[in-house]
LUMTITOR-879030 format. One line per 4 residues: their letters; for each residue x negated, y, z of N, C-alpha, C. Coordinates in nm, 2 decimals, padded with zeros to 4 digits, always signed. Example, Ala and Ser with C-alpha at 12.3 -4.5 7.8 and 13.67 -1.06 7.14 Angstrom:
AS = -01.32,-00.57,+00.78,-01.23,-00.45,+00.78,-01.32,-00.33,+00.78 | -01.28,-00.22,+00.71,-01.37,-00.11,+00.71,-01.29,+00.00,+00.79
END
This chain:
XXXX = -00.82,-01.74,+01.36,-00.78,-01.64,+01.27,-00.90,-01.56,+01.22 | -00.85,-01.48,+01.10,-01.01,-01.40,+01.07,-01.03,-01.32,+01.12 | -01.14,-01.27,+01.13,-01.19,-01.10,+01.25,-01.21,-01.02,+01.13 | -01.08,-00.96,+01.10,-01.15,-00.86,+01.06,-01.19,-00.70,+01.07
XXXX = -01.28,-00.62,+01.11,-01.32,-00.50,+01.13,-01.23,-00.39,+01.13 | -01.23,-00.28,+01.14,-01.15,-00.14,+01.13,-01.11,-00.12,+01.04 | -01.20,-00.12,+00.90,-01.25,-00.07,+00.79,-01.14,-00.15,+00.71 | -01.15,-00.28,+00.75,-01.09,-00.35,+00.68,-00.93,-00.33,+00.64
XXXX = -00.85,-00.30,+00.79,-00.75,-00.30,+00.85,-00.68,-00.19,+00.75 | -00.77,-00.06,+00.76,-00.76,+00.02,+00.71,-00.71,+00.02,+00.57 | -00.80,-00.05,+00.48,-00.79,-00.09,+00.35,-00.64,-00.16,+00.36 | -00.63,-00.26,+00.40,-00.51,-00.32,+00.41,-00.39,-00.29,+00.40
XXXX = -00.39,-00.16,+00.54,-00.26,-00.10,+00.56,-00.22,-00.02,+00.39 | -00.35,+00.06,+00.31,-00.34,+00.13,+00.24,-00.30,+00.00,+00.08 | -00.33,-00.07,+00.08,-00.25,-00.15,+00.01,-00.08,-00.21,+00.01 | -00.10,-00.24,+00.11,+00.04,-00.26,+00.18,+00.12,-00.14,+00.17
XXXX = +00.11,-00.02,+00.16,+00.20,+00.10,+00.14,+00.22,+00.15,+00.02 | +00.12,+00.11,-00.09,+00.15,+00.14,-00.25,+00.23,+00.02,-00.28 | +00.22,-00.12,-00.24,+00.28,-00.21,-00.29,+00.43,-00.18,-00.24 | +00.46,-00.11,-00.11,+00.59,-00.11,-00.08,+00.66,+00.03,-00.16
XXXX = +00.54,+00.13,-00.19,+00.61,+00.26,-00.24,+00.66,+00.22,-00.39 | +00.59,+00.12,-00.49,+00.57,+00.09,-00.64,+00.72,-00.01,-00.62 | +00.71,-00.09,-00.53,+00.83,-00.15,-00.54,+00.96,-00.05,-00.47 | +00.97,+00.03,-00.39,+01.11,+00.08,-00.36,+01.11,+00.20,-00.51
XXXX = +00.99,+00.22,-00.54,+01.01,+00.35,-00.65,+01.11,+00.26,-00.78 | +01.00,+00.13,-00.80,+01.10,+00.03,-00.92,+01.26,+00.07,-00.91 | +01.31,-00.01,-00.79,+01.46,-00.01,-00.78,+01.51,+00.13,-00.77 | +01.45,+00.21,-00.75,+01.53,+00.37,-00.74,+01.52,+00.42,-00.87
XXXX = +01.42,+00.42,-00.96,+01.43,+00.37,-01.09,+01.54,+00.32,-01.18 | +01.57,+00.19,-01.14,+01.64,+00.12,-01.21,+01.80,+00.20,-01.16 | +01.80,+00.18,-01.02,+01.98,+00.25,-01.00,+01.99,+00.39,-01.05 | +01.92,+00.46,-01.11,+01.89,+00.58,-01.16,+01.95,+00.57,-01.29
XXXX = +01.86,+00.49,-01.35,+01.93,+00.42,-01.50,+02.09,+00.37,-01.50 | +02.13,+00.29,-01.42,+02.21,+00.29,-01.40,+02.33,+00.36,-01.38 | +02.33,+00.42,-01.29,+02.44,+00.52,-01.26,+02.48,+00.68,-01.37 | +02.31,+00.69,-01.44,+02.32,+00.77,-01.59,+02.40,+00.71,-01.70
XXXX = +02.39,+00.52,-01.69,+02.46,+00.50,-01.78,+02.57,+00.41,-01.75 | +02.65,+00.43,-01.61,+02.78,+00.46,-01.56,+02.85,+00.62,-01.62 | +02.77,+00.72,-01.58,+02.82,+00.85,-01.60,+02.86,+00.87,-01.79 | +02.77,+00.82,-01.84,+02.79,+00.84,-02.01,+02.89,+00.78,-02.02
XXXX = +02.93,+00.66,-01.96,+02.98,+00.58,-02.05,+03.17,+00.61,-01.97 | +03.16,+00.70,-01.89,+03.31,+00.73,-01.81,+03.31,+00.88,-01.91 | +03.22,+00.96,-01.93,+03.21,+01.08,-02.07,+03.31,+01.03,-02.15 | +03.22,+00.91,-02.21,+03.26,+00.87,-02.35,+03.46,+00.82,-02.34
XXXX = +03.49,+00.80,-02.24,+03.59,+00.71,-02.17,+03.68,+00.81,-02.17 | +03.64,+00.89,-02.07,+03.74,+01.05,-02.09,+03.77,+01.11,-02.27 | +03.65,+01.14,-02.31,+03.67,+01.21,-02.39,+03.74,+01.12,-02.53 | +03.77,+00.99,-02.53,+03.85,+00.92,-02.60,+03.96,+00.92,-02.52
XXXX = +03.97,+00.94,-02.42,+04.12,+00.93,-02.39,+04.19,+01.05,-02.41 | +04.12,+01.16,-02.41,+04.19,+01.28,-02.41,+04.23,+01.29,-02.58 | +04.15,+01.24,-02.68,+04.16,+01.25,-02.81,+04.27,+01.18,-02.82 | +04.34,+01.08,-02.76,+04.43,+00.97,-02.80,+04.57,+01.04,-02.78
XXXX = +04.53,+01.12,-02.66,+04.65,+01.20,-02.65,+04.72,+01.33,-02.75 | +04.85,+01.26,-02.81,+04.88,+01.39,-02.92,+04.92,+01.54,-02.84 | +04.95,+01.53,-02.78,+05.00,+01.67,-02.64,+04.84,+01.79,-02.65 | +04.75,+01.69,-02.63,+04.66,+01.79,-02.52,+04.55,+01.76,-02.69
XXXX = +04.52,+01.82,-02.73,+04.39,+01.87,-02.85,+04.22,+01.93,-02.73 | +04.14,+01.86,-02.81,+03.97,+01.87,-02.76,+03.96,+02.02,-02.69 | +03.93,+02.11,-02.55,+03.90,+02.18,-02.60,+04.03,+02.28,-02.51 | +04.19,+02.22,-02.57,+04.27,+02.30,-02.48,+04.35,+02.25,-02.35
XXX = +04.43,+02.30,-02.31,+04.45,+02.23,-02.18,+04.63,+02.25,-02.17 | +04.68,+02.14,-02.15,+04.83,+02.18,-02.14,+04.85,+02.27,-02.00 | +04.93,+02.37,-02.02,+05.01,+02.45,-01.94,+05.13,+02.45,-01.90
END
């Protein structure tokens, strides 16, 4: 196997910890994106359904 020094190791570890922070940051990223455009898209879902309803108008609320 290779020998390699302290110095080395060192270096190593500190690569190995950006490659793991750049990749867990990607996916938190992406499910970020995601669940923003879950949330809009249940907005947009509500607020067409409440328009569809002739009873309840934008805005008031049946009592």
């Amino acid at each position: 196997m290779i020998d390699f020094d302290q110095e080395t190791w060192i270096y190593l570890a500190l690569i190995a910890i950006a490659v793991i922070y750049f990749i867990w940051n990607s996916s938190r990223i992406k499910q970020n994106r995601k669940d923003r455009k879950n949330e809009n898209f249940r907005k947009r879902y509500l607020e067409r359904k409440r328009t569809k309803d002739p009873l309840q108008k934008r805005g008031q609320r049946n009592e």
